[in-house]
C-alpha positions as CSV (number, residue, x, y, z in Angstrom):
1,X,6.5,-12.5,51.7
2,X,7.8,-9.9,54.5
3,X,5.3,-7.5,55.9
4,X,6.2,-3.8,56.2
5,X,7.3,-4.0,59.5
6,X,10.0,-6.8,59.1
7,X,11.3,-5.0,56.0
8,X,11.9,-1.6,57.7
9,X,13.8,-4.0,60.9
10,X,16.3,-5.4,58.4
11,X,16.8,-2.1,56.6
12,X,17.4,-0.1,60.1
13,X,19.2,-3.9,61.3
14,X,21.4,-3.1,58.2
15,X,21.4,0.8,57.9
16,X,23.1,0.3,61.6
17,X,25.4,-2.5,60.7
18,X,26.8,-0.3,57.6
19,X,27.5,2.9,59.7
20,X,29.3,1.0,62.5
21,X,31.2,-0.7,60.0
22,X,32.4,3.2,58.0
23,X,33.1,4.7,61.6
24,X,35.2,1.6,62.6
25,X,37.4,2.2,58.9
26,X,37.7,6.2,59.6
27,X,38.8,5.6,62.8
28,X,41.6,3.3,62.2
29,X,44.8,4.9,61.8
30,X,46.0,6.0,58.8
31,X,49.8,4.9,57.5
32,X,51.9,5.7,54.8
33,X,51.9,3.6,52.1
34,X,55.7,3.0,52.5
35,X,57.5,0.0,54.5
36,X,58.9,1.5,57.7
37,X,61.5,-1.1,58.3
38,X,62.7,-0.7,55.0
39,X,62.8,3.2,55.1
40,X,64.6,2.8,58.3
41,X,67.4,0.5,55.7
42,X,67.8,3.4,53.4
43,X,68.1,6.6,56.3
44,X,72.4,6.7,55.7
45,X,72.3,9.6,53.4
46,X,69.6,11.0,55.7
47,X,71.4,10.7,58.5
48,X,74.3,12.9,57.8
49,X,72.5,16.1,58.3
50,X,68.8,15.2,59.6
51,X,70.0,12.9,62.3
52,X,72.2,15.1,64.5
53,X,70.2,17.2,66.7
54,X,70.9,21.2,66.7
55,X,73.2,20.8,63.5
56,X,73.2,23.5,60.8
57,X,74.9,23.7,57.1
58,X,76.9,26.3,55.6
59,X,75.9,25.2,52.2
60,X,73.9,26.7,50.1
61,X,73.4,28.9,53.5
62,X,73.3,28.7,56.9
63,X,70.4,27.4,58.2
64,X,68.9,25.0,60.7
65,X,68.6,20.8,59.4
66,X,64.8,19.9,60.3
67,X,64.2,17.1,62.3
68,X,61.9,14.6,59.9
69,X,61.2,12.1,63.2
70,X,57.1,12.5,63.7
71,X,56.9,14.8,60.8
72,X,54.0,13.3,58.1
73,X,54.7,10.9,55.6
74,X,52.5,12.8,52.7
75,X,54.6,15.8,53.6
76,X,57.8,14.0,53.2
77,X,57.2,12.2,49.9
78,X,55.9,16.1,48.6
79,X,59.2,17.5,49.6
80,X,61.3,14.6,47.9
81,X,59.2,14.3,45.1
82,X,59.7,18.6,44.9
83,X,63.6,18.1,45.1
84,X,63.8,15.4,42.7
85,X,62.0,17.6,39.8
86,X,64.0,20.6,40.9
87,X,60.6,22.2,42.2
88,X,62.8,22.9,45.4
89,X,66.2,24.2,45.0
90,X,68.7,22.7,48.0
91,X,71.4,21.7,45.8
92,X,72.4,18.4,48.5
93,X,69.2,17.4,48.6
94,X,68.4,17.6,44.5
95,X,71.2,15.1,44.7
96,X,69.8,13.1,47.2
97,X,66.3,12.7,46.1
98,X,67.2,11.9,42.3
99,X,68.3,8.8,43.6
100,X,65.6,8.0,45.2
101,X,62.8,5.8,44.0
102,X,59.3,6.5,44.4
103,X,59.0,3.3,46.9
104,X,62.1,4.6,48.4
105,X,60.6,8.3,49.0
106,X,57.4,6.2,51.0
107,X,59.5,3.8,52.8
108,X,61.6,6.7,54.1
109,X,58.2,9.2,54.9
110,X,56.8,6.0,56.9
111,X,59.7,5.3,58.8
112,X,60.3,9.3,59.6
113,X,56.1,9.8,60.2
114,X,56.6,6.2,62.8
115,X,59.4,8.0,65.0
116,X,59.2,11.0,66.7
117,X,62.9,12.3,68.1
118,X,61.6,15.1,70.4
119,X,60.9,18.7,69.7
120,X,61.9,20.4,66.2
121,X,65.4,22.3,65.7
């Protein structure tokens, strides 16, 4: 039988042991759930517009390409998944993102949210 005493060490013993173990888990970074190496495989159609610094499309207006190097993977997939139901309206990318798989959509977002190409256009 365990006295008071010993019971309220193992519960404080434990009590510790449990908080250490949450902080440790929050503070581990978080990742998307996509394959970065493979996104980094399917970047071609990307690369076209997104991947040349400065560059700007006359279609369906002028406007400045974002950069998607460093930007957040949840943020990505949300503006893919957007094109692909026609939620957003760029007719390129529409085209683009119906093609896309959801496990496509993640591996791209982690390989973007992994590399950061300097400051946005």
């Amino acid at each position: 039988m365990t006295t008071q005493p010993e019971r309220a060490r193992k519960m404080k013993t434990t009590t510790i042991a449990l908080c250490a173990s949450v902080l440790l888990v929050l503070a581990m970074p978080v990742q998307a759930a996509g394959d970065p190496k493979a996104g980094q495989l399917k970047t071609s159609m990307c690369a076209g517009c997104h991947g040349i610094p400065g560059w700007r499309t006359a279609y369906p207006s002028v406007y400045s390409v974002p950069k998607l190097g460093g930007q957040h993977a949840d943020y990505i997939v949300a503006a893919l998944k957007a094109y692909k139901s026609g939620e957003r309206s760029h007719p390129s990318m529409k085209g683009i993102a119906a093609s896309l798989t959801e496990q496509d959509m993640e591996d791209l977002a982690a390989y973007y949210a992994s590399s950061y190409s300097g400051p946005a256009n």
